[in-house]
N, C-alpha and C positions, 0 to 999 in steps of 0.2 A: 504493500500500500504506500510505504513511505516512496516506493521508485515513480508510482505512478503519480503521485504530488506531486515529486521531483518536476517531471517530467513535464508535469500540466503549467508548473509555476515555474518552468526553464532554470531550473538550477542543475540540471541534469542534463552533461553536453558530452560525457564518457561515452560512445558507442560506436559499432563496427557498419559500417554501411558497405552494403555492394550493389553498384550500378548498375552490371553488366547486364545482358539479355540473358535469360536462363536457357539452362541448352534441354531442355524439357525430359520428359518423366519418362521416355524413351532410351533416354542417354545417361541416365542417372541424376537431371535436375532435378533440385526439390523448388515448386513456383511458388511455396511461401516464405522460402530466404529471397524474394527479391520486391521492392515498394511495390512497381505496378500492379504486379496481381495482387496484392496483398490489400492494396485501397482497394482493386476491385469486388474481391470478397467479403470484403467491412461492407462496401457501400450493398452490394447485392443482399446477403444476408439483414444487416436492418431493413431494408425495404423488406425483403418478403418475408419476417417474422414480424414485421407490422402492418403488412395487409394482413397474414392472416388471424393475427389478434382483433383484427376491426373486422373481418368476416364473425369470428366467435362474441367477441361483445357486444356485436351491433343489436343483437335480438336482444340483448337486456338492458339497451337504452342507454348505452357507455357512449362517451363524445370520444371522437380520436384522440383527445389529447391523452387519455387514461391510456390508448393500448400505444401509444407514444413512448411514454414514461414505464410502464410496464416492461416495452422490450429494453429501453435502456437499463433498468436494475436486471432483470434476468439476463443481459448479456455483461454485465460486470462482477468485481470483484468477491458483489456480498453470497450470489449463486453458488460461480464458479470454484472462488476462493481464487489468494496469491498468486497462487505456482501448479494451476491445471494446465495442462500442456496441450489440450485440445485450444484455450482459448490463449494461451501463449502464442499457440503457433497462428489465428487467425488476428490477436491482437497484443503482435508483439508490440515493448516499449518501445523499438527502436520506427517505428509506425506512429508513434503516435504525432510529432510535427506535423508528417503529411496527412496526418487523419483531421486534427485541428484545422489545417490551412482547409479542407474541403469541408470541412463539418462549418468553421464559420462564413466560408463563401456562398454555401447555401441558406444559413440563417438569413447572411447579410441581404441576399437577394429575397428572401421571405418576407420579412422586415419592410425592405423596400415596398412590396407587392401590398403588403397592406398597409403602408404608408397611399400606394394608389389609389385604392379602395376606399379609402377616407376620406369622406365629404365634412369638412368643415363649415363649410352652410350651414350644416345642419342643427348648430349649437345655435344660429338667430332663428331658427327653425320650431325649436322646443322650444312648447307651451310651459308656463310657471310650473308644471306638476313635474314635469321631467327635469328641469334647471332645479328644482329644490332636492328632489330625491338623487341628484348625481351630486350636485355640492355636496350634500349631508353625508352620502354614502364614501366621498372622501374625509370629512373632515372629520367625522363620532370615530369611526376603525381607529385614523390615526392616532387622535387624542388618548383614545382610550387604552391604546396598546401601550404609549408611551410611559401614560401613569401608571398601568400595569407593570410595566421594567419600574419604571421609579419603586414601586411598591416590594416588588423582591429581591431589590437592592435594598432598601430600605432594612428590611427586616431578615434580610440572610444571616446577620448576627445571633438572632432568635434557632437558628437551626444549629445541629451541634457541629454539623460537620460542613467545613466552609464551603462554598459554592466553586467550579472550577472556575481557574482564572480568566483562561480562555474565555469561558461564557461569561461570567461579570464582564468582559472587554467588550464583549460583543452584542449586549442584550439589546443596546438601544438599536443597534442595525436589526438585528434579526427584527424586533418590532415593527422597524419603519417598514421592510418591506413586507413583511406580513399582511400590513393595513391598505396598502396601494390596489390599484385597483389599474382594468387594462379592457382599453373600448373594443379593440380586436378581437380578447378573449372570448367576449359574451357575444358578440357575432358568432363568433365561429362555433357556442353551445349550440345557441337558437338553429343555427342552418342546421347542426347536425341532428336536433329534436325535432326539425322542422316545422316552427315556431316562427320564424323570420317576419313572415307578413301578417302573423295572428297581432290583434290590439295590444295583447302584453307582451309581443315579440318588438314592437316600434318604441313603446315606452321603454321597454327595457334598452336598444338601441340608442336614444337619444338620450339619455339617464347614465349611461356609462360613459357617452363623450363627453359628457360635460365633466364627470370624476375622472374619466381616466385620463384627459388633456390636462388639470391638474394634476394627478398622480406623474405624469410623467414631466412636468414641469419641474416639480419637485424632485424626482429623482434625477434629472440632469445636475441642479441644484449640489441635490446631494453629495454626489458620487464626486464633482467637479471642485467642490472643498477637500472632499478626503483624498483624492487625487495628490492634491496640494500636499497636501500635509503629509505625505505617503512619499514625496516624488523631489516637491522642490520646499521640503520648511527651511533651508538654509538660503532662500531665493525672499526675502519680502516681497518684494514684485510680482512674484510669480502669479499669485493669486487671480491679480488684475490684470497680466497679462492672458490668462486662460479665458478670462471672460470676454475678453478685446476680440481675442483669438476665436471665439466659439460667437459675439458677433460677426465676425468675418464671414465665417461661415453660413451664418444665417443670409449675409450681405447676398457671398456667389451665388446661392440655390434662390433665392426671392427675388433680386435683380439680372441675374445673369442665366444662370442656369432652366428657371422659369420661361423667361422671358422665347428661349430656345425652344422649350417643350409646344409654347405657344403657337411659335410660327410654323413648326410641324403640322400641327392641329391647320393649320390656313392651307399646306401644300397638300391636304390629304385630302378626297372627293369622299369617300366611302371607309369604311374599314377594311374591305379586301386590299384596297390600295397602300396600305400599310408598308412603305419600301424594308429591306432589311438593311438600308444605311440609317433608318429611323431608328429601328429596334438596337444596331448596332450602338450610334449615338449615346442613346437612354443608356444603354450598360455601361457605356467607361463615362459616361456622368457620376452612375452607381460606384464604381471602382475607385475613379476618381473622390467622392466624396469621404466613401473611407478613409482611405488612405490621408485624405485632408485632418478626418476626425481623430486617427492613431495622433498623427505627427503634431497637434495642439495638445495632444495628454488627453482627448477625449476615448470614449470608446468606437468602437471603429462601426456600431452599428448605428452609431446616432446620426451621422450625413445621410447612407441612404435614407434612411426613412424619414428625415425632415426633405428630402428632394422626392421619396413619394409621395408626401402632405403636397408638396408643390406643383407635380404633375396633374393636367386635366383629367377629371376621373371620368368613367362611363366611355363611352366610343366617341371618336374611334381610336386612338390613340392609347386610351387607359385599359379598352376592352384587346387591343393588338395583342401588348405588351401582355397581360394576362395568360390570354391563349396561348400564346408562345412560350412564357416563361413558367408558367406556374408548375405543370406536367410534370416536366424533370426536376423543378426545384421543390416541390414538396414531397413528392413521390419517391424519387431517387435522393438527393445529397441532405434534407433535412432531418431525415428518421437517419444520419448517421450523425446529427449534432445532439437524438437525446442519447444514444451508445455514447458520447464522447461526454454526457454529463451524468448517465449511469456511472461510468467508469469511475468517477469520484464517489460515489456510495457506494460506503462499504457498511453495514449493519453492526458487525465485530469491533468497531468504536464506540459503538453507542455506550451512553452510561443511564444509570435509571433518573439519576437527577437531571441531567440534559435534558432528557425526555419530557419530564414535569415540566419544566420550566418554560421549554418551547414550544410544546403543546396546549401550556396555558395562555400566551401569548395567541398560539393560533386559534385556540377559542376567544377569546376574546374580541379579534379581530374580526370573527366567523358572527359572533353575537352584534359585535360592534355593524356591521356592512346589515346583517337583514335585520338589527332596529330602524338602523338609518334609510331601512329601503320600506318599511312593513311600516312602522309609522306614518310619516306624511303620506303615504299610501291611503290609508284608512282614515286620514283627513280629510284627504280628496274622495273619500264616498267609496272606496274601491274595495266591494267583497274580501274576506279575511282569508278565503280561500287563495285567491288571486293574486291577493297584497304577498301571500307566504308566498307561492311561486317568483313572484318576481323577486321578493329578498332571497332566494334561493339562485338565483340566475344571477343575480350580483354580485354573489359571495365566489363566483368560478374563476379559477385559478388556471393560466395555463401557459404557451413560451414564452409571454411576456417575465413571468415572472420565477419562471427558469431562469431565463437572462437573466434578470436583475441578481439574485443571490446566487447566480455563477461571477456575474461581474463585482459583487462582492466580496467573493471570494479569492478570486483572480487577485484583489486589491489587500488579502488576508483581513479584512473586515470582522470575516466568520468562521469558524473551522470547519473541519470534515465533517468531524463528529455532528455541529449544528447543521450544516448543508443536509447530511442525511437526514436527520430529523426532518427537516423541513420539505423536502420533495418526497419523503413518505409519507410527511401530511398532507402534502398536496396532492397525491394518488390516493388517499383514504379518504377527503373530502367532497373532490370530484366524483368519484365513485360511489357514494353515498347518495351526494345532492342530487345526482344528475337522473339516475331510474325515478328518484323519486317525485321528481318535477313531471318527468314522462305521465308518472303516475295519476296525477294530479291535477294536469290541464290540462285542458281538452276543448281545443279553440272552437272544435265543430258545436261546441253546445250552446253559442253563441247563436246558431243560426236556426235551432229547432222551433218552431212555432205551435204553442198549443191551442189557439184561439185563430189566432189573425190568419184571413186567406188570403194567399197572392196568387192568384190564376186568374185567367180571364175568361174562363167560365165564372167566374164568383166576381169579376167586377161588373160593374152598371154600364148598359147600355149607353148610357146619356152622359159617363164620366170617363176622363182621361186616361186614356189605356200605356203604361209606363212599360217599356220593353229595354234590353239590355241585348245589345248582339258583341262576340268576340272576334277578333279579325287576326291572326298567326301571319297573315302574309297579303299586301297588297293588290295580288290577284283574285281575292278572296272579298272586294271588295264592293265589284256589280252584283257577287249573286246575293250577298247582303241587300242595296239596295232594292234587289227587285222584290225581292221578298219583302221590305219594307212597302215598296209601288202595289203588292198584294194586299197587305196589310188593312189598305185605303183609308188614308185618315181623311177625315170630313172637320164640318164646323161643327156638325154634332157627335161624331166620335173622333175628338184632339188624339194624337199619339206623341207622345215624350219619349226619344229614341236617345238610350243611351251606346255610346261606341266608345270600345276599349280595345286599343290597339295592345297586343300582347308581345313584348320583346324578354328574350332569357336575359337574366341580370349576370355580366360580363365587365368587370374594370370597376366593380362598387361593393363594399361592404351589407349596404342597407337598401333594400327595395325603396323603388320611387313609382310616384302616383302624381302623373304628372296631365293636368286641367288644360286643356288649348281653346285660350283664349286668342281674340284676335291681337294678332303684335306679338306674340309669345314666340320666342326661339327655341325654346330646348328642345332639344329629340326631335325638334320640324324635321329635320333631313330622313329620317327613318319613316314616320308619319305622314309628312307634308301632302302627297299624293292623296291618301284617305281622306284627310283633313280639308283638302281641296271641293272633295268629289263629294261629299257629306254637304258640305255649306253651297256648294249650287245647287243640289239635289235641295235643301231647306229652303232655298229662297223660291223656287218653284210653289210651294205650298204655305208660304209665308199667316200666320196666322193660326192656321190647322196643327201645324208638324211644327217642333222643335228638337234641336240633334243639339246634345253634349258629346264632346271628345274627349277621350282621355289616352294618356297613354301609359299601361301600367309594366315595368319594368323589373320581373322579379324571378328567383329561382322557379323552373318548371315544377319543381317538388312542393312548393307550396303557393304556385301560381294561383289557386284554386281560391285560396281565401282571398286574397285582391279582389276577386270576381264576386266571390259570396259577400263580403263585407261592404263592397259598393252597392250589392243587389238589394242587400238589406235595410242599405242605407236611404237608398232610392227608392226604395217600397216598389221595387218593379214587380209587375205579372207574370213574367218570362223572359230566362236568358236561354239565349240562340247562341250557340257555338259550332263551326265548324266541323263535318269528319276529317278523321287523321288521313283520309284517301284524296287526294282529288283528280277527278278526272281534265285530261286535256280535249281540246276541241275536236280531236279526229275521235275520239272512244276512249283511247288508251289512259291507264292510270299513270299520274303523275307525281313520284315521291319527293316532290321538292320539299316537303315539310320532314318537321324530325319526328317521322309518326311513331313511333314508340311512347316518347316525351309527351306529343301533341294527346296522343292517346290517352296516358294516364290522367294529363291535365282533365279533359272530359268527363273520365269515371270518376275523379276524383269534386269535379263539378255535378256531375247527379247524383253522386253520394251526400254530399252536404249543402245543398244549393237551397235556399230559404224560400224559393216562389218554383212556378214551372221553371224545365227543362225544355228545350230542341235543341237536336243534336240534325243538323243539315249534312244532305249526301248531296253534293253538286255536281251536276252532269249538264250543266251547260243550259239547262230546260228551262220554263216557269219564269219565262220575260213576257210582259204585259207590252202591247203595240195596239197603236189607233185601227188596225186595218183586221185585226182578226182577236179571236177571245182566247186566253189561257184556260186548259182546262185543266182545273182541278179534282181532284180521285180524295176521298177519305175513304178507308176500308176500315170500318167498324164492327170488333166485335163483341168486347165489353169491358166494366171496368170503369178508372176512373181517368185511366190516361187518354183512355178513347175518347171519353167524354171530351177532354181538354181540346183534343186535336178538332175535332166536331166543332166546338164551343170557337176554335179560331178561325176554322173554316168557315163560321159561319159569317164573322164578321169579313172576310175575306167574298164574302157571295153581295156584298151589296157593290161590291163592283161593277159600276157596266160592262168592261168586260173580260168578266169571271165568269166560267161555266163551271157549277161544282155540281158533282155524282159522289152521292152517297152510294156505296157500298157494303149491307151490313148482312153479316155472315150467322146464322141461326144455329146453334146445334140443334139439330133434329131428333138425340135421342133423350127416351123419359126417364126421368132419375127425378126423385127427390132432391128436393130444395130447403137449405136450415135458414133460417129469419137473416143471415149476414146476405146470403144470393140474393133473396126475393128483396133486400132493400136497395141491392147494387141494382137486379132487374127493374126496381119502379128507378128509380133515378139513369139509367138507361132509356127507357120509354118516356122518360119527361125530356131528354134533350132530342131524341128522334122526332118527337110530335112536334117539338118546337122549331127543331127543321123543316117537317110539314108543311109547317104553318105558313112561316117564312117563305116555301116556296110556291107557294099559292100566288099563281099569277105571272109567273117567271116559268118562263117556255126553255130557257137552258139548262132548269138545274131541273135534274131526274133523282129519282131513287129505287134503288134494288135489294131484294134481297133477294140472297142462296141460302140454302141450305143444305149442310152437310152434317155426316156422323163421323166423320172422323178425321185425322191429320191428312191423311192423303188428299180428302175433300179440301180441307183448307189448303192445302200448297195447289191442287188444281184451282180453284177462282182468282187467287192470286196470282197464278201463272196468266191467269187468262185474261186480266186487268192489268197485268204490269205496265203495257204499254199504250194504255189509250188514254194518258192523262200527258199533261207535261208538269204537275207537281201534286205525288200520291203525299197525304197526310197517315199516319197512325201513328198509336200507342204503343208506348212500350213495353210494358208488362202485363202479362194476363197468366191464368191460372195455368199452374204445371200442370197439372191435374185432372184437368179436364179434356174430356176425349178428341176435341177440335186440335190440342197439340201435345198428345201423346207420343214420345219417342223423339220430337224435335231437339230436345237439350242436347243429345250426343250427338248434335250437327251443328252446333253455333260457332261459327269463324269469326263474329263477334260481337261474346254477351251480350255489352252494353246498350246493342242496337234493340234487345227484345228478339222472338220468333222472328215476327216477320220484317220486324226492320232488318235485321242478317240476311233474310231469304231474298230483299229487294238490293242490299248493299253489298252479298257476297259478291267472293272473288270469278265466280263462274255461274252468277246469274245474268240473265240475258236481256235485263232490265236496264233501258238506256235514258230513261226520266232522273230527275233529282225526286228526292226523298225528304221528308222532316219527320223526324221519329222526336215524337212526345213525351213528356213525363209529366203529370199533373205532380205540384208539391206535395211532401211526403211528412208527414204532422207525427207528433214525438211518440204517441201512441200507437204508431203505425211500424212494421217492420221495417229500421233500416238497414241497410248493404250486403242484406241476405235475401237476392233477387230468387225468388221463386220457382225461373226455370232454369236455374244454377244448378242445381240437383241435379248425381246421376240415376238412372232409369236402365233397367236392361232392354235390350231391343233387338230386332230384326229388320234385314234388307227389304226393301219390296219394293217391284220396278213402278215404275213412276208412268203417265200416261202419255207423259211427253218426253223425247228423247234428249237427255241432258246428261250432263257432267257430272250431276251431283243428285244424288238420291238420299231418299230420307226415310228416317226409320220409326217404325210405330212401335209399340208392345205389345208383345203376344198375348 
């Protein structure tokens, strides 16, 4: 242990080095007497011992940083021990220089990366609730930890056996960093709880930059005294030269370096356009600023990451840099800087009074951070439930704060012995807090309604019908409109059209939710075209129609709540979201979206979406023109999503010219009915009559029905109507159960669509219309995201009446 201090604190310059190329394991080389492979098997092995600790802890709701920390003590000394020779030979001492130079040059560029990610706007941005909970949550920890050390200095004489010396030297460091706090950390919980875009994921967001811009205020502060006193006490000057020194610094990155990053940002049209003399640039700025930071006595990570505060965040520029760099530096060289701060923990130091002491401390801190988060919480009115969550997200611990008590350590501030302590409590409280927040919030409960209906079957003919459409990609933009042009809004049925342009969050720490107003620049250049094509389309109907834009900018994993949270807030009837499919103009399907991602976003939208669901299959179809009528197809068979789709189509038939064809499908065999059927059947027959009604007098709109006994029947009428509309409406869920679509579940290419919205959106149907598959809102008493014809069913083949691709199975 004492070699591997040596080593880390460069007092240790004794060693055998050989350069040569090794003549390999064929000729009698051994490739771990030589540095290259030997960094390559460091770097190798921590990476893939820390994916697969985040494959095993992800299901228990562990953030990476735990299985981070994890593989760094499992791959050091407290494990292994001294003098095992397996981990001798992949981390030998004379390795360790080159391990350091690549374990910090990944930090440093880490560091950097979410210096870019950092929107400091964002601190004129938060509301009084979030400025008071991030001040507090800096200043109570602090305060409190330090009277804490006063207090067991105070009274150590009380105890019989004195306190180690080392630790008396050191209480009040260990304290201060205990108490500090880091705005990257609690990003990086939230995204990995996936919490980012929940309401207590933005408080908790803006509530940490406010603490951890001072926390890190301070420990610049800090460290850049005891520097002093460490480096130059025999220098008076020295003091005021570091800070002259460390303005400088500020000077190059804000007037000079800034300035660079800007005119970048001018010569780039798009983000593809991204030259790699840009990306090159931005790195030996990075390089450059370290080395700036060593050569004043600072630490070498504080330039990059005051010159990522400085770079423009989001695209194109801050999202290039991202994509580019992130990959290999958190994946590859980072998980080999927590191996290079395992390596310093060793357990076999510990002493039991150590432990007391900085364990008390780290309670206190732990107590100190969720009073100061859980109080003015619960001033502001915020459920006690809630308020505990968020002081539990505040109290996370993670590289930031590695760094800091490594670079205290670096500085002999702290000892081994304290170091270990502290990154063991910092693996024991992370791992604590963090399942148990999982536990305990549950942003979807926000959206469950047990009274209030948002459908447009349940709102008033005579009032404002509020809609929400999502748009993934500006091609994606006509068939919105037209579908709005279906819509038909009148002077007696207004329509409030909200539009959320949807971009994956790339180059930014915290989701943005960004309102296009006229004159508004942000995000214009990603948006501008929708933006455009929306506000002529409004001025045409001026009076009737009103269109809000937005453009919401957030991880795909919890895109979902942007969408719900606005829906909710909007009091809309219906969000309309694109399929993850789209078709091109000649037939063929077109994968320009990231359908996987697009996809989950969707189910994870009718899983928790607070009013109706449609989910649009667009095939080009269903454009409204002066010279001829769109016809519309509803295929009805029961239920409440059918209802919905009915309930739109109908407002959709006072179009002049709309042709809509009801198509409603009967089972025809007799079975008993328990009082839930016969109240779904009267409320069935109250929206069909009311259709009737409606179509009294109106020579275009027809209605039919079939009747069948069984699943084959239903994929026959369906087959035989797919193509006589140009936009079929239905439902999306209906009974597994029932004989009309028995056996259909072991054939859905995809769930989400329902039976028959799969059988008109599959891969090898023959159906060349657009589709809107329905979901009427799903109320707290009702079953959620346990879809009905999810279920497996045993089954059998049976040929089909028409010759196709794909056959479908009933039970025997």
């Amino acid at each position: 242990m004492r070699q591997i201090e040596a080593a880390y604190n460069g007092s240790w310059v004794c060693q055998s080095q050989n350069y040569f190329k090794t003549r390999g394991i064929f000729y009698g080389g051994n490739p771990l007497g030589h540095p290259k492979a030997v960094i390559l098997v460091q770097l190798s092995s921590a990476a893939l011992f820390t994916v697969i600790l985040r494959i095993l802890f992800n299901p228990l709701g562990e953030s990476g940083f735990f299985s981070q920390m994890i593989v760094g003590i499992l791959l050091g000394p407290s494990i292994w021990g001294g003098q095992n020779s397996l981990r001798n030979a992949i981390f030998p001492l004379r390795s360790v220089y080159v391990s350091q130079t690549f374990s910090y040059i990944g930090c440093m560029f880490f560091l950097f990366l979410v210096g870019v990610r950092t929107d400091l706007s964002m601190i004129k941005k938060s509301g009084k609730k979030a400025v008071v909970i991030g001040f507090l949550t800096f200043i109570l920890p602090l305060c409190l930890n330090l009277i804490m050390a006063a207090l067991i200095i105070k009274n150590r004489s009380k105890v019989d056996d004195a306190m180690v010396p080392s630790l008396e030297k050191s209480i009040y460091y260990i304290a201060a960093c205990q108490a500090l706090n880091s705005f990257y950390v609690v990003v990086c919980l939230l995204t990995d709880l996936k919490l980012l875009n929940s309401e207590l994921g933005r408080l908790a967001t803006s509530s940490s930059l406010v603490s951890g811009m001072c926390s890190w205020v301070t420990a610049i502060l800090f460290f850049t005294i005891n520097t002093n006193a460490i480096k130059g006490s025999n220098k008076q000057d020295s003091l005021l030269y570091m800070y002259l020194s460390m303005g400088s610094l500020i000077i190059l990155v804000v007037y000079i370096l800034r300035p660079i990053t800007l005119w970048m940002v001018k010569q780039i049209t798009t983000e593809k356009s991204v030259k790699e003399d840009h990306i090159f640039g931005v790195c030996l700025m990075v390089l450059s600023c370290g080395f700036f930071g060593e050569a004043i006595g600072q630490h070498m990570m504080l330039g990059p990451m005051m010159l990522g505060v400085a770079v423009p965040d989001g695209p194109p520029l801050g999202s290039a840099l991202v994509a580019k760099l992130e990959s290999y530096v958190s994946a590859i060289l980072l998980p080999s800087y927590f191996v290079l701060s395992g390596s310093i923990v060793n357990v076999s130091t510990i002493r039991w009074k150590t432990v007391c002491v900085v364990e008390s401390l780290a309670l206190s801190a732990f107590t100190g951070k969720l009073l100061a988060t859980m109080l003015p919480a619960i001033y502001f009115k915020m459920p006690l439930g809630d308020a505990l969550c968020l002081g539990l997200i505040m109290t996370a611990q993670g590289i930031t704060d590695v760094l800091m008590i490594q670079h205290a350590f670096s500085l002999k501030l702290i000892s081994v012995e304290a170091y270990t302590v502290m990154s063991i409590s910092m693996v024991l409280i992370t791992g604590i807090t963090t399942p148990i927040i999982k536990v305990l919030y549950n942003p979807s409960k926000r959206y469950v309604s047990h009274k209030v209906r948002r459908t447009i079957q349940h709102t008033r003919a005579d009032a404002e019908l509020r809609m929400m459409a999502c748009i993934y990609t500006e091609e994606q933009t006509p068939s919105i409109i037209n579908l709005l042009e279906l819509s038909n809004p009148t002077s007696r049925n207004p329509i409030c059209f909200y539009v959320v342009h949807l971009l994956e969050l790339t180059g930014r720490s915290a989701p943005l939710l960004v309102t296009h107003h006229p004159g508004k620049t942000q995000y214009s250049h990603y948006s501008e075209h929708i933006v455009n094509a929306f506000r002529l389309y409004e001025q045409q109907y001026r009076g009737i129609l009103v269109v809000n834009l937005f453009t919401a900018v957030s991880p795909y994993a919890t895109m979902h709540d942007e969408i719900c949270s606005l829906a909710i807030d909007k009091r809309v009837a219906m969000v309309i979201t694109p399929f993850h499919r789209q078709w091109a103009a000649h037939g063929a399907m077109d994968d320009q979206l990231s359908g996987r991602q697009v996809r989950s976003v969707n189910c994870n939208i009718l899983h928790n979406a607070p009013c109706s669901v449609g989910i649009l299959v667009d095939r080009g179809t269903g454009t409204i023109s002066s010279s001829s009528l769109c016809r519309i197809g509803v295929i009805f068979v029961q239920g409440p999503d059918d209802r919905e789709a009915l309930a739109y189509a109908l407002r959709m038939a006072d179009h002049p010219n709309v042709r809509l064809t009801l198509v409603r499908i009967i089972d025809t065999n007799n079975k008993a009915t328990n009082s839930t059927t016969c109240q779904s059947d009267h409320l069935d027959n109250e929206i069909i009559n009311e259709f009737r009604i409606a179509m009294v007098g109106k020579k275009y709109h027809t209605y039919r029905e079939e009747g069948v006994s069984d699943s084959v029947g239903t994929v026959g009428v369906i087959r035989s109507v797919e193509n006589s509309f140009d936009l079929i409406l239905v439902g999306r869920r209906h009974d597994k159960d029932s004989p009309l679509f028995l056996g259909l579940t072991e054939w859905n290419e995809f769930p989400e669509l329902g039976f028959i919205g799969d059988m008109l959106a599959s891969s090898d149907s023959n159906c060349h219309v657009s589709v809107l598959i329905v979901q009427q809102q799903t109320f707290a008493n009702e079953l959620r995201g346990k879809d009905k014809f999810l279920s497996k069913d045993s089954s059998v083949i049976l040929d089909m009446p028409r010759n196709t691709g794909k056959v479908w199975p009933m039970i025997s």
